[in-house]
C-alpha positions in Angstrom: 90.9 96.9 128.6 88.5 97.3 131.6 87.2 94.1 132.6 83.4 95.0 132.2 83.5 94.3 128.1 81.7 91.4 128.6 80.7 88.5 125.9 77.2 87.7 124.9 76.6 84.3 125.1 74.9 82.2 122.2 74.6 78.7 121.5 73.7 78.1 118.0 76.3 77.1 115.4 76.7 76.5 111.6 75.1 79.5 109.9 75.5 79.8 106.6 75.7 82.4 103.7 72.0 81.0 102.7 70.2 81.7 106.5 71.2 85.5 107.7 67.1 86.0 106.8 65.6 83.6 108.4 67.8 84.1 111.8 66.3 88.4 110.9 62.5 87.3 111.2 63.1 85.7 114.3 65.5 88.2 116.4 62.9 90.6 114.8 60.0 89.2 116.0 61.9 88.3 119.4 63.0 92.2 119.5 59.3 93.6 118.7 58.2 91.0 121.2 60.6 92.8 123.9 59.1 95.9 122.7 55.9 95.4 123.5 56.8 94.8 126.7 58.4 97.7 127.6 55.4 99.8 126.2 57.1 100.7 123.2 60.4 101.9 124.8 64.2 100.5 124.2 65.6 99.0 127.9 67.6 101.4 130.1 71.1 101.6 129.6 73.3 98.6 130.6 76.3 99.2 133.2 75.4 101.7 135.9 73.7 104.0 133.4 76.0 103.9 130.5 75.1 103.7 126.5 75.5 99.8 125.8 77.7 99.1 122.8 77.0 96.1 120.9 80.8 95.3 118.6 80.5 92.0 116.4 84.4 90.9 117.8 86.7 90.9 120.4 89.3 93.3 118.5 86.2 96.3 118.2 86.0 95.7 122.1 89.6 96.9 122.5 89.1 99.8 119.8 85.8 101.4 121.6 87.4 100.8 125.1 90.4 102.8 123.7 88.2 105.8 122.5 85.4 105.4 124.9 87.0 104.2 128.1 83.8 103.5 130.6 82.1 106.0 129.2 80.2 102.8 127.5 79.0 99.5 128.4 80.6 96.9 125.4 79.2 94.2 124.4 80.7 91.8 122.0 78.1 89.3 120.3 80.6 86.6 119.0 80.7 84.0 121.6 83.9 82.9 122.9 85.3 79.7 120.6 82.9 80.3 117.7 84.3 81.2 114.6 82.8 84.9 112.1 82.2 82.5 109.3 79.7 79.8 110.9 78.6 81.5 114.3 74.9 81.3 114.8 72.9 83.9 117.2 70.9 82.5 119.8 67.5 84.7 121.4 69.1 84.6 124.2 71.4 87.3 122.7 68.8 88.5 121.1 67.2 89.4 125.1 70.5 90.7 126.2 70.9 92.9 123.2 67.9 94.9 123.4 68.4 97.7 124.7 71.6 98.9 122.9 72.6 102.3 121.7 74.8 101.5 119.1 75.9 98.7 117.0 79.3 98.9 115.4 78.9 96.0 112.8 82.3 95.0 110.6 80.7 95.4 107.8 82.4 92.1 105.6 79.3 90.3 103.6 81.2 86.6 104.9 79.8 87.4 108.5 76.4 86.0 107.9 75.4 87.1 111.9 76.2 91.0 111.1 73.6 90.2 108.3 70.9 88.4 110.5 71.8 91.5 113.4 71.5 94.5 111.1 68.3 93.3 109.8 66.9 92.5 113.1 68.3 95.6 114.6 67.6 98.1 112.7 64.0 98.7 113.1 62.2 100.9 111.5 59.9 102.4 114.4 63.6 103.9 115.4 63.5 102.0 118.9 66.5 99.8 117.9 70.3 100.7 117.7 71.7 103.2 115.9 73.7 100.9 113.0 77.2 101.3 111.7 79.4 99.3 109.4 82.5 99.9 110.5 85.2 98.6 107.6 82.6 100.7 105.1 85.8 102.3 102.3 88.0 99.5 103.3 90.3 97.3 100.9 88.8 93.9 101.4 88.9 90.8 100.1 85.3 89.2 99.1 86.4 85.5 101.2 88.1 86.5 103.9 86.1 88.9 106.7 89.0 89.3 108.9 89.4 92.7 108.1 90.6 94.6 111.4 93.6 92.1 110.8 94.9 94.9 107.6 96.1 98.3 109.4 94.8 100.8 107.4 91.2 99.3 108.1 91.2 99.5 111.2 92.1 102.8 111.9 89.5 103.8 109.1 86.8 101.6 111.9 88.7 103.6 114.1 87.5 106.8 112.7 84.4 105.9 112.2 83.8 104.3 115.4 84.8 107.5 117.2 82.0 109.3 115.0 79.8 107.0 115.8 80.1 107.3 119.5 80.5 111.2 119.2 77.0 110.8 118.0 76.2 108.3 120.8 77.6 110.5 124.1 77.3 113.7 125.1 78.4 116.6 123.0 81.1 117.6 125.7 82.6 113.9 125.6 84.0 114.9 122.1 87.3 116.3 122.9 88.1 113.0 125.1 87.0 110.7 122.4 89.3 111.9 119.6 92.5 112.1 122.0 90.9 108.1 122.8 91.0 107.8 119.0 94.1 109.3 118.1 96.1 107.0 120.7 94.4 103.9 119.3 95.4 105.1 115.5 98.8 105.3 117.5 98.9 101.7 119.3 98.0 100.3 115.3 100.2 102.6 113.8 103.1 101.1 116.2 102.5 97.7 116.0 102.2 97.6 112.4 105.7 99.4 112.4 107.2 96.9 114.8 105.9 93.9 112.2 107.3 95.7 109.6 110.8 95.6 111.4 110.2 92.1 112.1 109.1 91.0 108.8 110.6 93.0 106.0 113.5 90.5 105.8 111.0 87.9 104.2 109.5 89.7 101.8 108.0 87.8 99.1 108.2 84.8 100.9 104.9 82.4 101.9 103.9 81.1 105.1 101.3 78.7 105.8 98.3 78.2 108.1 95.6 75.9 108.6 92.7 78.3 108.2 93.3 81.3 105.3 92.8 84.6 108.3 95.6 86.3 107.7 95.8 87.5 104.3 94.9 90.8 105.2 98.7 90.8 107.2 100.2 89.3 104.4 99.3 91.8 102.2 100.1 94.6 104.2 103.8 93.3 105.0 104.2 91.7 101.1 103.6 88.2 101.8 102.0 85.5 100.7 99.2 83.4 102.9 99.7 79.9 101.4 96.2 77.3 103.4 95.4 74.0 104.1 92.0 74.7 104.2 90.0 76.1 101.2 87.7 78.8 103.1 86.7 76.2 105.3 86.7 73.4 103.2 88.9 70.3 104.9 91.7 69.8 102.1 91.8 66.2 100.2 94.8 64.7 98.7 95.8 67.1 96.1 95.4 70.2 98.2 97.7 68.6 100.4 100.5 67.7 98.1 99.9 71.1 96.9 101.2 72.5 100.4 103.7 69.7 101.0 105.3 70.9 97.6 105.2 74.9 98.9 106.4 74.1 103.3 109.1 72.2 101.2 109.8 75.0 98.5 109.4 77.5 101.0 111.6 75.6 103.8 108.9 76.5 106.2 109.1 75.3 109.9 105.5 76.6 111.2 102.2 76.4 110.5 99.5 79.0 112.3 96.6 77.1 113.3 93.2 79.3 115.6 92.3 78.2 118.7 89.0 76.2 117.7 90.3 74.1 115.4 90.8 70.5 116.1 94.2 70.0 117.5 94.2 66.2 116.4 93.6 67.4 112.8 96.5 69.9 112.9 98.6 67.6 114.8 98.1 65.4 111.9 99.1 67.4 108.9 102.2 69.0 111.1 103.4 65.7 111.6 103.5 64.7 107.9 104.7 68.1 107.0 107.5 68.0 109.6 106.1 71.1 111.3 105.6 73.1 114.5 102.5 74.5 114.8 102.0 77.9 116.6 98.3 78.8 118.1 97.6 81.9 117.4 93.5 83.6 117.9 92.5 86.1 115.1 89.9 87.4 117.3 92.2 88.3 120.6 90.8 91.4 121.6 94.4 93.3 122.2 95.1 94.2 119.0 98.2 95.4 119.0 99.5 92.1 121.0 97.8 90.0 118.7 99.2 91.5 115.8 102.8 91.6 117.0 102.4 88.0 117.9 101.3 87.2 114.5 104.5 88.4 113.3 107.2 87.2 115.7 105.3 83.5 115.0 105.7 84.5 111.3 109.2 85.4 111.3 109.7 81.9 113.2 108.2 80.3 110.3 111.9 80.7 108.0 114.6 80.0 110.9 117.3 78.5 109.7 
């Protein structure tokens, strides 16, 4: 991916389901603030002249980059180390967003941010970004927003992130955009294939991680996600004998465990549970790597 996807900084945490409208009013008031300013006109383009992009995650970087290439200037609004479920927007993203062409939300009702952006974003005096929910049609699950982590999905946001852009670009950009498209739908398609080879020998089985993000693989490949933590609940006593009795059943020998979460406290319940634990981000931006990596850690999980 070309090095000038770039990460909007932020340095608020711990929003909830319960805030997404307070955090609106005041990016909304910050952005018709910025407004006014500019004598009623959205900022120039970011990057040399290009549309600016806004993606909620790393993984919709890689996916407009593919279709795209530098045509755009993408910016992701999750911070690096902050997690979908509790990230919190700060106005200085807020500043650094207005301007944007487009925002390709996820579109999952967990990602309280999305909420607080599309509200704030979507202006009615049609100065703000155009808005599009890119997982709209998809299979989800109502918990669990990690939803470019199920195949089909994504190329679905892959579709509708190359009509979105279509609409975005110039008319004559059209033709490179869906061969963009079709070779991302390509890259998914092949990892997916190559997890399949990896994990179709353990079908039915259960493997277990620290934080419940990858049920959307599981049910792709016919697994079973079996979590320490409840959402993100920290487990107590009977939610851990509950997985001590499955990595036992099971004869599991890994646990997945995201890059943000406290080593000390997965170091802990690994060494009870006699386990290797296996780092893995939900929210690398290459998704195909990512993916693939999910599964050769997976297929580690029932060595003999």
């Amino acid at each position: 991916m070309a090095s000038d996807a770039r990460t909007l900084s932020g340095s608020g945490r711990g929003l909830s389901a319960a805030r997404p409208r307070a955090w609106a009013a005041l990016l909304l008031g910050l952005s018709a603030a910025l407004t006014g300013s500019c004598g009623g006109q959205r900022a120039p383009a970011a990057g040399g002249g290009r549309p600016s992009v806004l993606v909620s995650v790393p993984p919709e970087a890689w996916l407009v980059r593919g279709i795209a290439g530098d045509r755009v200037d993408v910016r992701i609004l999750l911070r690096p180390g902050a997690t979908p479920h509790t990230y919190e927007p700060s106005m200085a993203d807020a500043r650094a967003a207005d301007g944007a062409g487009l925002y390709l939300a996820v579109g999952h009702p967990r990602l309280g941010f999305e909420t607080a952006w599309r509200a704030a974003l979507a202006r009615g005096d049609g100065a703000g970004p155009r808005v599009v929910q890119l997982a709209a049609g998809c299979e989800t699950e109502p918990d669990d927003p990690h939803v470019w982590l199920s195949p089909p999905c994504f190329r679905r946001m892959a579709r509708a992130a190359e009509g979105a852009l279509e609409a975005l670009l110039p008319a004559g950009d059209a033709p490179a955009l869906r061969r963009g498209a079709d070779s991302v739908v390509a890259a998914v398609d092949r990892a997916s294939a190559g997890a399949d080879s990896l994990l179709a020998p353990y079908g039915g089985r259960a493997f277990l991680v620290y934080h419940p993000a990858w049920g959307y693989l599981a049910r792709e490949h016919g697994l079973e996600q079996v979590s320490v933590q409840s959402g993100s609940r920290e487990p107590g006593p009977a939610e851990l004998a509950r997985v001590f009795h499955r990595v036992r059943e099971e004869g599991l020998h890994v646990m997945l465990v995201q890059p943000e979460t406290p080593r000390s406290e997965t170091s802990r319940i690994a060494g009870q549970l006699g386990l290797e634990t296996v780092v893995l981000d939900p929210l690398a931006r290459d998704w195909p790597s990512l993916y693939l990596d999910a599964a050769r850690a997976l297929a580690r999980s029932w060595r003999p």
